[in-house]
C-alpha positions as CSV (number, residue, x, y, z in Angstrom):
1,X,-17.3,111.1,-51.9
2,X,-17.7,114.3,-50.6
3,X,-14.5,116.9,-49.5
4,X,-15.8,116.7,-46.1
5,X,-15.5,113.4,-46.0
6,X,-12.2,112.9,-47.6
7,X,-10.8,115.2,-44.8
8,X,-12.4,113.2,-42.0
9,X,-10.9,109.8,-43.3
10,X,-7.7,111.6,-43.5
11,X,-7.4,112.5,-40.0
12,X,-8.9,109.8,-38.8
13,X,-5.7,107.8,-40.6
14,X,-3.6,109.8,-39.0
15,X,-4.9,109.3,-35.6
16,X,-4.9,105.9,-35.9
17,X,-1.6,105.6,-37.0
18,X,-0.2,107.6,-34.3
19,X,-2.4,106.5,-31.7
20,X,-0.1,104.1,-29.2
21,X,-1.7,100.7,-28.6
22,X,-2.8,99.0,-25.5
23,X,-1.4,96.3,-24.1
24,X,-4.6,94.6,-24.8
25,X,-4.8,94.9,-28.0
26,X,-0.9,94.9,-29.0
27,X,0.6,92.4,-26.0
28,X,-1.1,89.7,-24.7
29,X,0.9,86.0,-23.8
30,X,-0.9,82.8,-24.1
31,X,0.1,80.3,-22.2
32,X,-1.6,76.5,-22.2
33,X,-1.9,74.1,-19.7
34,X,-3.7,71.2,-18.6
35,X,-6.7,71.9,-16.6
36,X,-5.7,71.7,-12.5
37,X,-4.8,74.1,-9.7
38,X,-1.1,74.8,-10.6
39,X,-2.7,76.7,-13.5
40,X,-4.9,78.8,-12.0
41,X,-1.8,79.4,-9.6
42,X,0.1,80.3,-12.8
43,X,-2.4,82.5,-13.5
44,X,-2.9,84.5,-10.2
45,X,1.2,84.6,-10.2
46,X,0.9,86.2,-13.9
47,X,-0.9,89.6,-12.4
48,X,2.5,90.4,-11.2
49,X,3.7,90.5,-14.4
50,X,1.6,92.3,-15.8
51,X,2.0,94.4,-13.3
52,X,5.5,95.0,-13.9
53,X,5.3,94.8,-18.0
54,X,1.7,96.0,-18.7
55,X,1.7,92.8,-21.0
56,X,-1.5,90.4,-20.5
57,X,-1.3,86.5,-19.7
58,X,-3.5,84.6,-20.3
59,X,-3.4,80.9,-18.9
60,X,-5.9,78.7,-21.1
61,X,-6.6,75.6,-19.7
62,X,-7.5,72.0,-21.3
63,X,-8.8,69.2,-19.3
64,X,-6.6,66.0,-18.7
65,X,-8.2,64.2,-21.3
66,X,-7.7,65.5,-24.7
67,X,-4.9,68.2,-23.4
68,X,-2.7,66.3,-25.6
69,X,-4.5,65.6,-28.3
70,X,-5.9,69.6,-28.2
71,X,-2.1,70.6,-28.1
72,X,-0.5,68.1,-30.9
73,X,-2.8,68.4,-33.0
74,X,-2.4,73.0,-32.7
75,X,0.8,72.3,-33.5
76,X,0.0,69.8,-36.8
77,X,-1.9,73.0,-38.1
78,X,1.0,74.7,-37.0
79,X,-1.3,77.2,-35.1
80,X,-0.6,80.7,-33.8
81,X,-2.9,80.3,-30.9
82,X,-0.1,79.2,-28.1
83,X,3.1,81.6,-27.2
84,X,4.0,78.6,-24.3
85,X,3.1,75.6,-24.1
86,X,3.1,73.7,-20.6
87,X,3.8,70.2,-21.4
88,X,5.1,66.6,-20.0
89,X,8.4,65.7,-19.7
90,X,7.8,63.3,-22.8
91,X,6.7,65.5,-25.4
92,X,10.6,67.0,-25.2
93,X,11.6,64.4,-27.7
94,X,8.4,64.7,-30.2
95,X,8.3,68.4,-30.2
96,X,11.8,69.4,-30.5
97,X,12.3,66.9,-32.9
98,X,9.2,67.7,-34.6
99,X,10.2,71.5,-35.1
100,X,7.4,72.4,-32.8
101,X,9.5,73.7,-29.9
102,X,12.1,76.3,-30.4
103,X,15.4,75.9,-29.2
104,X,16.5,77.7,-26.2
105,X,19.8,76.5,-25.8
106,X,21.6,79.8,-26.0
107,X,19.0,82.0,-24.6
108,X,18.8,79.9,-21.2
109,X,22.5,79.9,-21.2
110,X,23.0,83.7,-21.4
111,X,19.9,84.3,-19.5
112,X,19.1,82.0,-17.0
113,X,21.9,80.4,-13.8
114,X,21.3,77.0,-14.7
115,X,22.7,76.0,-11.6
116,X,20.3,77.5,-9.4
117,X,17.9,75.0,-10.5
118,X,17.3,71.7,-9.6
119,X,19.9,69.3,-11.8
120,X,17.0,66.1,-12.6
121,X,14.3,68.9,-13.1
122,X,16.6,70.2,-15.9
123,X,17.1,67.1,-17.1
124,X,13.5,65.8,-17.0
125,X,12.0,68.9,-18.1
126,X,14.4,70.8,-20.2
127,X,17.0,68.8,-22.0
128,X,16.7,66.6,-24.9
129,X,18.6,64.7,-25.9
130,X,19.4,63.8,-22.1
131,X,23.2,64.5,-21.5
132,X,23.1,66.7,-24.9
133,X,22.7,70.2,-23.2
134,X,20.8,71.3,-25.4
135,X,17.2,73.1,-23.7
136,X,14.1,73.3,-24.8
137,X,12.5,74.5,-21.9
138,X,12.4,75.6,-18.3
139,X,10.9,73.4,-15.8
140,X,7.5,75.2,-14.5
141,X,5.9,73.0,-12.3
142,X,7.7,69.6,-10.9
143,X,5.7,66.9,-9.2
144,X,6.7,63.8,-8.0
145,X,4.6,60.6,-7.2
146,X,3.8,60.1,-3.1
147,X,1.4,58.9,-0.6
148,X,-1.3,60.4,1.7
149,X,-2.4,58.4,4.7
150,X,-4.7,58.5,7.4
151,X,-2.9,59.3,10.6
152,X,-6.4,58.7,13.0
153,X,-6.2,55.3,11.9
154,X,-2.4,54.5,12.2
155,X,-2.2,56.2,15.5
156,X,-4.6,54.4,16.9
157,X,-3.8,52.7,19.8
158,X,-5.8,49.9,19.2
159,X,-4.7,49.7,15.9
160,X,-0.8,50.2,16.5
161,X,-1.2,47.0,18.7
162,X,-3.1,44.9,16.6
163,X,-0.4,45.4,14.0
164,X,2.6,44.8,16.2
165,X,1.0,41.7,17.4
166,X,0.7,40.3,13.8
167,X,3.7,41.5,12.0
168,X,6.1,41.9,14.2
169,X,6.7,45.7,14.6
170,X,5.6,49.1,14.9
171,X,3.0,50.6,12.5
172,X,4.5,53.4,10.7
173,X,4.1,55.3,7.4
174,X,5.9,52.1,5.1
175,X,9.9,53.0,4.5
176,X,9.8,49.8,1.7
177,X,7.5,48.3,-0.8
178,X,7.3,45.0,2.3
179,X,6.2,47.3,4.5
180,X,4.0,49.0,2.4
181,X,2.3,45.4,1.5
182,X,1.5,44.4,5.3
183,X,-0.2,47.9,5.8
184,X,-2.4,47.7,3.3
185,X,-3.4,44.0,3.9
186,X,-3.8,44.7,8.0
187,X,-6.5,47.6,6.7
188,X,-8.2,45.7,4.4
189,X,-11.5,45.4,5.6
190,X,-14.2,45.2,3.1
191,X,-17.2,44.3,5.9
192,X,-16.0,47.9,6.6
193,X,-15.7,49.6,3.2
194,X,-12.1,49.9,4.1
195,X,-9.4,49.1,2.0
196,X,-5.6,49.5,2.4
197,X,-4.4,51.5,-0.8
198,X,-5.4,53.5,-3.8
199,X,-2.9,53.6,-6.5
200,X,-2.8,53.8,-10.2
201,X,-3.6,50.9,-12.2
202,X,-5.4,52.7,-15.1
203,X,-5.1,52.3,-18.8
204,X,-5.7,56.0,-19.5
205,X,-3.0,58.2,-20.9
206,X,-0.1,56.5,-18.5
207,X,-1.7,55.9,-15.6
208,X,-0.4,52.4,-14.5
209,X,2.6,53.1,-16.0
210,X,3.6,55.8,-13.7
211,X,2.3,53.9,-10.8
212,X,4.2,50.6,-11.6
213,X,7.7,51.8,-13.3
214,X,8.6,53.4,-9.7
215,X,8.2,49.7,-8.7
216,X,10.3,48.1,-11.6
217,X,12.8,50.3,-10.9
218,X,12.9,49.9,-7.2
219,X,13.3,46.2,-7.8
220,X,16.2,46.1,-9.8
221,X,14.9,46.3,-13.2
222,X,14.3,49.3,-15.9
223,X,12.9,50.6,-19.4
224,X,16.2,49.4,-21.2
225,X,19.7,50.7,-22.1
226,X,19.7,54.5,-23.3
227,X,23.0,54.4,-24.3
228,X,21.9,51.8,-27.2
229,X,18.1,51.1,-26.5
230,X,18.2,47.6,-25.9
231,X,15.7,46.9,-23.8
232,X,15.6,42.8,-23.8
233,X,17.3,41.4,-20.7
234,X,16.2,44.9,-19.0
235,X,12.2,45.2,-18.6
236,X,11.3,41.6,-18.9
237,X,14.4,40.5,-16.4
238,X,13.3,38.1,-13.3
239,X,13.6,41.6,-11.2
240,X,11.1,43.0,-13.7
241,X,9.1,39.9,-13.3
242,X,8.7,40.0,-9.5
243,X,7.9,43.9,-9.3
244,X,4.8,43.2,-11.7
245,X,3.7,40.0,-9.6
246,X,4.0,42.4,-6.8
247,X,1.9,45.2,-8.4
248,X,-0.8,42.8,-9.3
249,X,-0.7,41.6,-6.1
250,X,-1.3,45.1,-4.1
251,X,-5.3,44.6,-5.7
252,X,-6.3,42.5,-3.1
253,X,-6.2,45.2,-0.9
254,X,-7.5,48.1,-3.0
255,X,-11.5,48.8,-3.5
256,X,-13.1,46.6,-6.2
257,X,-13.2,49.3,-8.7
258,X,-9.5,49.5,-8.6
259,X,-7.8,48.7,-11.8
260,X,-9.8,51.9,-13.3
261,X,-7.7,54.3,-10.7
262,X,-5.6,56.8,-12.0
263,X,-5.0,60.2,-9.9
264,X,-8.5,61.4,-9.4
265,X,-10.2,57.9,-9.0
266,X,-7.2,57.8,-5.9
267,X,-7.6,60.9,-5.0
268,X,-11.8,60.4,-4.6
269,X,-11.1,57.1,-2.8
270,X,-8.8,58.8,0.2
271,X,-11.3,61.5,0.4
272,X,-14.4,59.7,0.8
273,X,-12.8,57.4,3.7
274,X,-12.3,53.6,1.7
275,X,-9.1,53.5,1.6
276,X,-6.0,54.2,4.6
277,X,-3.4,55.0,2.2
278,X,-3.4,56.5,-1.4
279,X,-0.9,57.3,-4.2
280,X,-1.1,60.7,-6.2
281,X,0.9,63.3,-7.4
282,X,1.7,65.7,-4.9
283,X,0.0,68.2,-6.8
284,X,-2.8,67.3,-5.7
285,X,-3.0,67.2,-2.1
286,X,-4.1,70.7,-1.7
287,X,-7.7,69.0,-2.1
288,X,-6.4,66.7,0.7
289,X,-5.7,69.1,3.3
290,X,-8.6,71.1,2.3
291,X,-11.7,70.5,5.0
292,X,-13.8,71.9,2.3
293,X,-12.9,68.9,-0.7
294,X,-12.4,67.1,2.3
295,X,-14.9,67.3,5.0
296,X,-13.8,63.1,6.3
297,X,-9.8,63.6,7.4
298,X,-8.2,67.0,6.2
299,X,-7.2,67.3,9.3
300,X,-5.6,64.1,9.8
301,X,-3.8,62.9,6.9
302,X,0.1,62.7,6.7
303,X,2.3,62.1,3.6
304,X,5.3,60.5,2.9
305,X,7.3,59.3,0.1
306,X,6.8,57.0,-2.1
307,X,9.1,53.4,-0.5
308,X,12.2,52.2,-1.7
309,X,12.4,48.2,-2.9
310,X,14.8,45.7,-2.2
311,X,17.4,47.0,-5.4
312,X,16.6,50.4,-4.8
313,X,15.1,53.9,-4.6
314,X,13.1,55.3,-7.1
315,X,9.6,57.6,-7.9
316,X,8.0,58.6,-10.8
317,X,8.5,62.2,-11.6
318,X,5.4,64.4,-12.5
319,X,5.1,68.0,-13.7
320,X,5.5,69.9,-16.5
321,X,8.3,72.1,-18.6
322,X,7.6,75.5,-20.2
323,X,8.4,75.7,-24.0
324,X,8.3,78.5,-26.8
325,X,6.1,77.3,-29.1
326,X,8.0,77.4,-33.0
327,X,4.7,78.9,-34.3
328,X,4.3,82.0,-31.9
329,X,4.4,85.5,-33.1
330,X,5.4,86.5,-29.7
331,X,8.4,84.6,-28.8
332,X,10.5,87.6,-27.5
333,X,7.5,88.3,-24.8
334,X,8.0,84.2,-23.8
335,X,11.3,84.5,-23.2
336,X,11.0,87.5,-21.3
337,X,7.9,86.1,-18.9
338,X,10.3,83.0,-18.5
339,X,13.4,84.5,-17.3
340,X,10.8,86.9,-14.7
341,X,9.4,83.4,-13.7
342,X,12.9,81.8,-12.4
343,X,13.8,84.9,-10.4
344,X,14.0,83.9,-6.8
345,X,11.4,86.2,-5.5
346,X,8.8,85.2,-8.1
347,X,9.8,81.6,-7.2
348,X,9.0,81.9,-3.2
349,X,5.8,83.5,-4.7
350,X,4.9,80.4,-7.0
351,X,5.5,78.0,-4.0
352,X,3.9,80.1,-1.8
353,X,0.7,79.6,-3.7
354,X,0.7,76.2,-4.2
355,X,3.7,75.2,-7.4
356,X,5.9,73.3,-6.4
357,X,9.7,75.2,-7.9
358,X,12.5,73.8,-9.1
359,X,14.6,76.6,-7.9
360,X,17.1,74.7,-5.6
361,X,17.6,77.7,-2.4
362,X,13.5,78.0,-2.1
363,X,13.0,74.4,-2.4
364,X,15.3,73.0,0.2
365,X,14.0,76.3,2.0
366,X,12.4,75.4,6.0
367,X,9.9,78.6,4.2
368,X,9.0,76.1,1.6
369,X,9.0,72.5,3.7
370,X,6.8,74.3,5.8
371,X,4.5,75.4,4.2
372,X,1.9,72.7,3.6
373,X,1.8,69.5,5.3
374,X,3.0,67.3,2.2
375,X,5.8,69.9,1.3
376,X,8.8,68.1,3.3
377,X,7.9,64.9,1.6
378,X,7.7,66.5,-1.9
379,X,11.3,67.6,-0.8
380,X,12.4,64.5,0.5
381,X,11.2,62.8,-3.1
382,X,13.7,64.9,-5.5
383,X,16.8,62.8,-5.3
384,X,15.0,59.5,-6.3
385,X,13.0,60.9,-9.6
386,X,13.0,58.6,-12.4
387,X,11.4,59.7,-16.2
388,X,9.5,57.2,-19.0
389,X,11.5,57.2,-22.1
390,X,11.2,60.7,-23.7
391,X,12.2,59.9,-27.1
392,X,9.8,60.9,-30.2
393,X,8.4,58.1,-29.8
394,X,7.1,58.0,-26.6
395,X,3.3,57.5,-27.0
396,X,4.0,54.2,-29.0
397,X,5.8,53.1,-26.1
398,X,3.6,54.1,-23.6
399,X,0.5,52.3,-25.5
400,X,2.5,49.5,-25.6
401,X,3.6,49.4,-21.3
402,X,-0.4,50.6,-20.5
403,X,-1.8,47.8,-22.8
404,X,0.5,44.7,-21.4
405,X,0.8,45.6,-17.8
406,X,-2.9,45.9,-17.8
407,X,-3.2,43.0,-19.8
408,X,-1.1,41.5,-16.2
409,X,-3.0,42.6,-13.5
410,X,-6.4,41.6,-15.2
411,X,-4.5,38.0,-15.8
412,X,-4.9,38.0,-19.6
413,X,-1.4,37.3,-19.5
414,X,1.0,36.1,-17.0
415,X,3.6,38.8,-15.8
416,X,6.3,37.2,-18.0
417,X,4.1,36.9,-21.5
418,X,3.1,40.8,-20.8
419,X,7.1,41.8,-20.3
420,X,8.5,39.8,-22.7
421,X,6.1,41.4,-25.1
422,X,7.0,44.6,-23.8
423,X,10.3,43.8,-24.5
424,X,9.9,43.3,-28.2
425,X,7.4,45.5,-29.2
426,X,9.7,48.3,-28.1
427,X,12.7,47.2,-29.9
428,X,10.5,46.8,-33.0
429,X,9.5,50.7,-32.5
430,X,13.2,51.6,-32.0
431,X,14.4,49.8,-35.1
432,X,11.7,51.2,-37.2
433,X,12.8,54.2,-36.3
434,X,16.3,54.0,-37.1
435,X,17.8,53.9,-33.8
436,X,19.7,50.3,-34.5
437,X,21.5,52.1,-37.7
């Protein structure tokens, strides 16, 4: 090598080392998601931060079906790839355990008011074990279970007649899981293609089982004792019993193709006109009210909350927490795009584009329960959320709830064989785990 060139490589060094680095290629934040709007919302809210910081975000999304499987199986590898990870409620127990969340305990106590968020969103989406205190995440985007219906069809004249005539009183959005029952038998008409209800009955993921535990619980009955995990006596009890005959029952006055429904088969079924009334997460009426997704009734669907049962009040809570994933290199950056997201004004921002915040003063805001059309019953849902067991084990119970109550409404089993099976195959996971020692 030549003196000439031994001088050039030596500045070059030099330049290099002293040359500052962009934020591309020195700070960008990954942050993973399942494929839907709330994430591209996420990511349109994200400019602002990078605004502010000059650090990059970059919201990678995974679609519904292997988002799981894509996420669990980073973390197995113990991969660098994801700095947050936006996950269920019910991977809190598997991943903290597991050593694949980090611990934010501390930091959210020194850096975040706790008490500016909503208490159950906390809970659901932050604190494992529940009651502990101890956080391993920040709730990012909480949902809740309702109902869309079509309000051309229950204001109808006509219609509001021919319903008081035959059951006695006024046609209404349904207060209780009776009510809900006589409207979607009066619209029921298949000459017509029309059906009552869409709701979830699916065995994918935990599709009926977020659809039917709001019922079980709204009967009387419940997962088990978290105290000690006994769950005999608890999910196959006569109240559990009667929910599921009820459940089962509600398919006589869905489409045929029902028992395959989960959110977007309910979702496709409201907007093409089949059905009056449809279940989903309210995260997904945006496509309701939009004339675009939905040319048929956009403009003339209501929403309310999903109905209480003759033991109670309960709905299935939906949405997602935001963790620190153990294997980032850029864990300081999370923590700092976290505590910018729970700042109030970045908050009206988020539920201005379409998330739906947990932060208590914008939520129960006349801003926010304006805002859309469903907002005021997304509202009206948060003091009646209920969560699935998130334990570690989790997905073995979940398998075990979608395969028997599925197993019920295809009559394979009777309501009783399906819950007393229930009923032992989770205590057999929770004493081969060790929670009986």
């Amino acid at each position: 090598m030549n003196k000439f060139s031994i001088i050039t490589l030596l500045i070059l060094s030099v330049v290099m080392v002293c040359m500052p680095f962009t934020a591309d290629a020195q700070e960008t934040l990954t942050i993973v998601w399942a494929e839907w709007d709330p994430a591209n919302y996420l990511q349109e809210l994200s400019k602002d931060f990078t605004a502010e910081t000059g650090i990059n975000v970059d919201v990678v999304q995974i679609p519904w079906g292997n988002f799981q499987d894509k996420v669990f199986t980073a973390f197995v590898g113990k991969s660098k790839l994801y700095d947050i990870v936006i996950g269920d409620s019910q991977w809190l127990g598997r991943n903290s355990v597991g050593g694949h969340y980090i611990d934010m305990t501390d930091w959210i106590n020194e850096n975040i008011d706790v008490d500016k968020i909503y208490g159950p969103a906390m809970t659901a989406f932050a604190e494992y074990p529940k009651g502990s205190k101890k956080y391993w995440a920040l709730p990012a985007e909480v949902d809740a279970a309702g109902y869309v219906y079509r309000k051309d069809l229950f204001e109808n004249p006509k219609e509001m007649k021919a319903f008081s005539d035959k059951y006695g009183y006024a046609l209404a959005p349904p207060k209780t899981y009776e009510q809900l029952r006589d409207v979607a038998e009066f619209f029921t008409r298949p000459e017509q293609d029309l059906y009552g209800i869409a709701t979830w009955y699916s065995k994918e993921y935990d599709g009926i089982s977020m659809g039917f535990q709001q019922v079980m619980w709204s009967y009387g009955a419940s997962y088990g004792d978290s105290e000690n995990y006994k769950v005999d006596g608890y999910i196959n009890s006569k109240d559990a019993e009667k929910a599921l005959d009820y459940y089962t029952d509600l398919l006589k006055f869905a489409p045929p193709d029902a028992p395959n429904y989960y959110w977007q088969e309910t979702l496709n079924a409201y907007i093409s006109g089949k059905v009056a009334m449809g279940m989903n997460y309210f995260a997904f009426f945006p496509g309701v009210v939009n004339k675009e997704s939905n040319p048929i009734s956009h403009d003339k669907s209501g929403f309310f909350i999903a109905p209480a049962g003759p033991k109670g009040h309960y709905i299935s809570i939906g949405g997602q927490g935001m963790s620190i994933s153990n294997y980032s290199e850029n864990k300081d950056i999370a923590k700092q795009y976290m505590k910018w997201f729970m700042q109030k004004p970045v908050q009206e921002k988020w539920a201005k584009l379409g998330g739906f915040t947990p932060y208590k003063e914008v939520l129960q805001s006349d801003t926010f329960k304006n805002a859309t059309p469903f907002n005021k019953a997304f509202a009206e849902s948060f003091p009646y959320l209920r969560d699935f067991w998130a334990v570690p084990e989790y997905a073995e119970l979940l398998e075990v709830c979608q395969t028997n109550w599925s197993e019920a409404i295809s009559k394979i089993k009777t309501a009783k064989e399906a819950l007393n099976n229930i009923a032992r195959k989770h205590e057999e996971i929770f004493e081969d785990a060790g929670y009986y020692d």
